[in-house]
KETI-784467 format. One record per atom (N, C-alpha, C, O): residue in three letters; x, y, z. Coordinates in steps of 0.05 Angstrom, whole numbers, plus 5000, padded with zeros to 4 digits. Each point is the difference from the previous one (the first is absolute). Example, Ala and Ser with C-alpha at 12.3 -4.5 7.8 and 13.67 -1.06 7.14 Angstrom:
BEGIN
ALA526448865156 ALA498250245000 ALA501850245000 ALA502150005013 SER497250214973 SER501650245001 SER498550225014 SER501050225004 
//
This chain:
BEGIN
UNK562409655254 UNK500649825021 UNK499350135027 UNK500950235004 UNK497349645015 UNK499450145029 UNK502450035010 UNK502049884991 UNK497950305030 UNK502350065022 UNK498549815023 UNK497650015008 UNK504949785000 UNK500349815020 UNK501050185022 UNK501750174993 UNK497549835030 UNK501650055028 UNK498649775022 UNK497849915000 UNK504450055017 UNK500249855028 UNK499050135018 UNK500250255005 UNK498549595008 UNK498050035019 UNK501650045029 UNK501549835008 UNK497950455006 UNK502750095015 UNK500249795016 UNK502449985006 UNK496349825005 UNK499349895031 UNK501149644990 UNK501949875008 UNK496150074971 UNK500349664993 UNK501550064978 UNK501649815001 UNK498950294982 UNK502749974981 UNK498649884974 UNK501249974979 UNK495849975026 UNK499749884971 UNK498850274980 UNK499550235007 UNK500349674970 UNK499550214975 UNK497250215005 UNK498750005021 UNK501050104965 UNK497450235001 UNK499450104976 UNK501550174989 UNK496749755001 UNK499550014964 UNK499250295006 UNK500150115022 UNK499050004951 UNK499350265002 UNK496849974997 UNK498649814992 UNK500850455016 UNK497150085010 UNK499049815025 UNK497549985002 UNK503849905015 UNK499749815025 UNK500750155011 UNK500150244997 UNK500649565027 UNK501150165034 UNK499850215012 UNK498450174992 UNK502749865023 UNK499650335018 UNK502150135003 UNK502149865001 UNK498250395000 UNK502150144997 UNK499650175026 UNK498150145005 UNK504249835013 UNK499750125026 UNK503150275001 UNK502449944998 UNK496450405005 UNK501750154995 UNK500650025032 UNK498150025015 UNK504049974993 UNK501950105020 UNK499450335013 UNK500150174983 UNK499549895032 UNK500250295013 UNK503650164985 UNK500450234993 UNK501849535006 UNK501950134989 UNK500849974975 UNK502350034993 UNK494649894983 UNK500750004981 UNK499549754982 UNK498749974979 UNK503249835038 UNK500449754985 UNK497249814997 UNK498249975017 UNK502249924961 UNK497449884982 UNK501049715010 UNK502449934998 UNK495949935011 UNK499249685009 UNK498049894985 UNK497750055006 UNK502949814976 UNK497449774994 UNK500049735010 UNK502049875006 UNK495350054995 UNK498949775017 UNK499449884974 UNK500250134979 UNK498649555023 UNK499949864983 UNK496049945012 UNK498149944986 UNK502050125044 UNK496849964998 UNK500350115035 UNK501850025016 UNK495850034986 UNK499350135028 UNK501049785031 UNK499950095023 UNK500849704971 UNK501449795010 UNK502950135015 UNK500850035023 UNK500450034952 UNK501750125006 UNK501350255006 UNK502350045006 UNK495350174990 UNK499750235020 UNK499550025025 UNK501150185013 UNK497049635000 UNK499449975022 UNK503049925022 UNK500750085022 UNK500349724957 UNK502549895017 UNK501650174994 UNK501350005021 UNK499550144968 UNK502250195010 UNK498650235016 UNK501350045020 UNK497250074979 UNK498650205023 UNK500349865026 UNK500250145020 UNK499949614983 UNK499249945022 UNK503550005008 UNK500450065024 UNK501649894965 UNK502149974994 UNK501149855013 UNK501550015020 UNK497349764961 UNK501049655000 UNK502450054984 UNK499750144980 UNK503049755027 UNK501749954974 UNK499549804991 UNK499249805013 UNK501250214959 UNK498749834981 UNK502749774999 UNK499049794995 UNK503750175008 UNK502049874993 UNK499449745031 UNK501749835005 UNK495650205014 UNK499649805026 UNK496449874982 UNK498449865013 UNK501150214961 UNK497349924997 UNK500549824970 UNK500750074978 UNK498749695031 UNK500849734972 UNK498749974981 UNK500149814985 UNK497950465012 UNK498050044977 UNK501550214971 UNK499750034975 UNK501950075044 UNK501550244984 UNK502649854976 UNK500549764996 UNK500550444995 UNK501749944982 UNK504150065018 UNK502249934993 UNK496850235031 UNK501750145009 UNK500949875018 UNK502050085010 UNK496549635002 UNK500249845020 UNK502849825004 UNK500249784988 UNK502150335029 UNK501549815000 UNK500049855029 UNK500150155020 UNK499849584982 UNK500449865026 UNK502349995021 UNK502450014996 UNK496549975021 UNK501950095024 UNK502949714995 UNK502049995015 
//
């Protein structure tokens, strides 16, 4: 069975051998579900104000 993980930023799934895996200067391991969503957290959009995400709740 693959190992499933969530995509740190939009919350949806990340099959294995996909996505990007972004290491932290203090360690901690972030995966992305696609370069979409690396960009937006670098840029550091919170994802819970973007209605594409999974993390999106309305005001």
């Amino acid at each position: 069975m693959p190992r499933m993980v969530k995509c740190s930023f939009c919350g949806n799934d990340v099959e294995a051998g996909s996505g990007l895996m972004y290491v932290r200067n203090d360690g901690n391991i972030m995966w992305f579900c696609s370069s979409k969503c690396l960009k937006n957290f670098r840029l550091g959009r919170e994802p819970r104000k973007l209605p594409w995400t999974l993390k999106y709740s309305p005001k």
